[in-house]
N, C-alpha and C positions, 0 to 999 in steps of 0.2 A: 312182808315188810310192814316194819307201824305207817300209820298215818302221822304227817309232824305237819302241826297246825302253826300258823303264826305267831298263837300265845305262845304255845311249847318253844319253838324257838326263841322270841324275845325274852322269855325268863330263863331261855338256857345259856342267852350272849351276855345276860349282866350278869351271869356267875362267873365271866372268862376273865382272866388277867393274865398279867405281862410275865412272859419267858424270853429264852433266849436259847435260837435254834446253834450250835457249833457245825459248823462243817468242814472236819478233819480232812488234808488232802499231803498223800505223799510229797515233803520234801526236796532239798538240792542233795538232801544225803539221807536218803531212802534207802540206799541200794550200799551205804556203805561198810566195810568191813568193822564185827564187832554192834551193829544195832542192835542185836537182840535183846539183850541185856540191858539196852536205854528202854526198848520200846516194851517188856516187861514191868519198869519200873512205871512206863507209861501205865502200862492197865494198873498196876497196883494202886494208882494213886488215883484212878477212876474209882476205883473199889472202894477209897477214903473217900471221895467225894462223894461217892452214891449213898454211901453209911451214912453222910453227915446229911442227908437231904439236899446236898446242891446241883446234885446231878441224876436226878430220878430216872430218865430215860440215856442209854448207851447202846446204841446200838452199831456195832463195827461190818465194814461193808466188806463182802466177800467176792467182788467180782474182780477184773483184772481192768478197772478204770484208775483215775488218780484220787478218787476219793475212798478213802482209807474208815470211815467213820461218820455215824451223828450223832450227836447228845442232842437233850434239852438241859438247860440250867434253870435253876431257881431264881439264879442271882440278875443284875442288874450288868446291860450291855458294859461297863463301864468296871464290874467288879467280872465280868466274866473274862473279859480279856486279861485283866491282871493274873485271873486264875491260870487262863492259857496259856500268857506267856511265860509264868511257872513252870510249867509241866516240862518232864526233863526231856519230851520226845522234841517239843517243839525247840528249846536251849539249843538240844545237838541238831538242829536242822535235817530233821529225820520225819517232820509233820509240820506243816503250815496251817494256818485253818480261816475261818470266814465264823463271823460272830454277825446273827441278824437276830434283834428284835421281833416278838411272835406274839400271836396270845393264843393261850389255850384254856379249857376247861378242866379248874381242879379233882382232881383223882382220878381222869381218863388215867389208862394202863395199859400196856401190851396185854393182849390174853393170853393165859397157858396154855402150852400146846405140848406136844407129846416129845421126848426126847429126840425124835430125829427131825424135828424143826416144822412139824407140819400142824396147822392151828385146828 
């Protein structure tokens, strides 16, 4: 593992700036007849956001908790919520979510890993 010196760190914390972490959690109608088709048009419109650069990181949670997903946004606490409460999963009360302020360092990335999910 490298060595991370003090400089290495303080010149890696003034590269950070402001995100915004979503935390997708199943809805009051999660479980209702006919979601799929809202919660499709959900991902598709993730798929526009990610295109347009406002939603770089999506990651959807596959365990059997209430949380359904996380993004990061590009955008601003204030513009991200407007985003969310767009979104046609959240409209049909099919996803609720949690918007917090974050920082992170520009162009971290998920790494590529191999098609059956292992890095």
């Amino acid at each position: 593992m490298q060595t991370i010196t003090d400089e290495y760190m303080r010149q890696a914390i003034s590269t950070a700036r402001q995100y915004c972490v979503v935390i997708l959690k199943a809805g009051p109608k999660r479980q209702a007849p006919g979601t799929e088709k809202i919660a499709w048009e959900h991902v598709r419109r993730n798929f526009m956001l990610r295109s347009a650069g406002l939603l770089p990181i999506v990651c959807p949670v596959t365990d059997d908790s209430e949380v359904n997903g996380v993004g990061i946004f590009t955008t601003s606490v204030e513009e991200t919520r407007k985003i969310m409460d767009e979104d046609p999963g959240v409209m049909a009360g099919i996803f609720v979510y949690e918007v917090h302020p974050c920082r992170g360092f520009p162009g971290d990335s998920l790494p590529r890993g191999s098609p059956d999910g292992a890095v």
